[in-house]
C-alpha positions as CSV (number, residue, x, y, z in Angstrom):
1,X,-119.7,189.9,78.5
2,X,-119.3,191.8,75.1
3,X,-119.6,189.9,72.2
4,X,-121.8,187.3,73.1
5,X,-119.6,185.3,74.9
6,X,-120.6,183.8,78.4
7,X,-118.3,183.0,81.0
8,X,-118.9,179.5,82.7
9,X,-117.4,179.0,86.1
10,X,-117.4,175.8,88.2
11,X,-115.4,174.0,91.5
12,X,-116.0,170.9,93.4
13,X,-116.6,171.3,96.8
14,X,-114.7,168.8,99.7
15,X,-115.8,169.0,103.6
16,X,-113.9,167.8,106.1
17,X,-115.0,168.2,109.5
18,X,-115.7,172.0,110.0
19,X,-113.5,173.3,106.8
20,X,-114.7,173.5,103.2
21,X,-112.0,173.3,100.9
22,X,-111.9,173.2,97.1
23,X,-111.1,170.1,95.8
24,X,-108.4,169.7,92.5
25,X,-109.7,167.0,89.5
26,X,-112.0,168.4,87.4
27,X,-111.7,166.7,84.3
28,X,-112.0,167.5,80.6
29,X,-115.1,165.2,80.8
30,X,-116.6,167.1,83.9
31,X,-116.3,170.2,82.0
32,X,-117.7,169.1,78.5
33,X,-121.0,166.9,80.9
34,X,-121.1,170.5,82.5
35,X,-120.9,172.9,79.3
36,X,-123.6,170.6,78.2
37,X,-125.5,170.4,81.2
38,X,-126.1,174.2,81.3
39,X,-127.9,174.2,77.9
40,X,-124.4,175.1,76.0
41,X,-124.0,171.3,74.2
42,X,-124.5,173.1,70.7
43,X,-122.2,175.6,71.4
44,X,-117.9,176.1,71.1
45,X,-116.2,176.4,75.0
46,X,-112.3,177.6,75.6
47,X,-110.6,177.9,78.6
48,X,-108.1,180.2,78.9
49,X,-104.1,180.2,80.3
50,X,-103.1,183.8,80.9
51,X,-100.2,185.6,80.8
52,X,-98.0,184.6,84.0
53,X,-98.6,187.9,85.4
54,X,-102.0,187.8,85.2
55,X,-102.5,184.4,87.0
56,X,-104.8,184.3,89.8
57,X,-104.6,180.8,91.5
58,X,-106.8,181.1,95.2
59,X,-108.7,178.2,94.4
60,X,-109.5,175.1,92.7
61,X,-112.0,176.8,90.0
62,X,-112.2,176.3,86.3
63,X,-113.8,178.8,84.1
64,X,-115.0,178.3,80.5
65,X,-115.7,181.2,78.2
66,X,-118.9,180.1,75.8
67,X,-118.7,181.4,72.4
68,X,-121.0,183.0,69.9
69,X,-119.7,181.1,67.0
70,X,-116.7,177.9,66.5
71,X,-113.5,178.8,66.2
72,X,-112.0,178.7,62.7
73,X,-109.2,176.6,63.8
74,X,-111.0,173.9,66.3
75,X,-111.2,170.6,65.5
76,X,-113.7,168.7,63.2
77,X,-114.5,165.5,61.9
């Protein structure tokens, strides 16, 4: 992606029986363990609401975009 930033993509997978569905409850702390997990923990991560027109719900993923450098505005203590 330009600019240095990496898009991060994940879902939780539930079978039952024969069908393979994608299951909902992936938690702020699943996706910091995650971030972290892929050799991100010393990097910024946002995830992103879109415009309602650009929404595209088909399944239970969650995406986080990895940035280059923290966010002026975030958080810190």
């Amino acid at each position: 992606v330009p600019g240095g930033i990496i898009r991060l993509s994940t879902n939780r997978n539930q079978i039952l029986g024969t069908q393979r569905l994608y299951a909902d409850g992936i938690t702020w702390d699943d996706l910091q363990t995650i971030k972290n997990e892929c050799g991100y923990a010393d990097r910024m991560a946002v995830e992103i609401y879109p415009e309602a027109d650009h929404v595209l719900n088909l399944i239970n993923a969650r995406h986080l975009w990895i940035l280059p450098e923290p966010l002026p505005y975030a958080w810190r203590h």
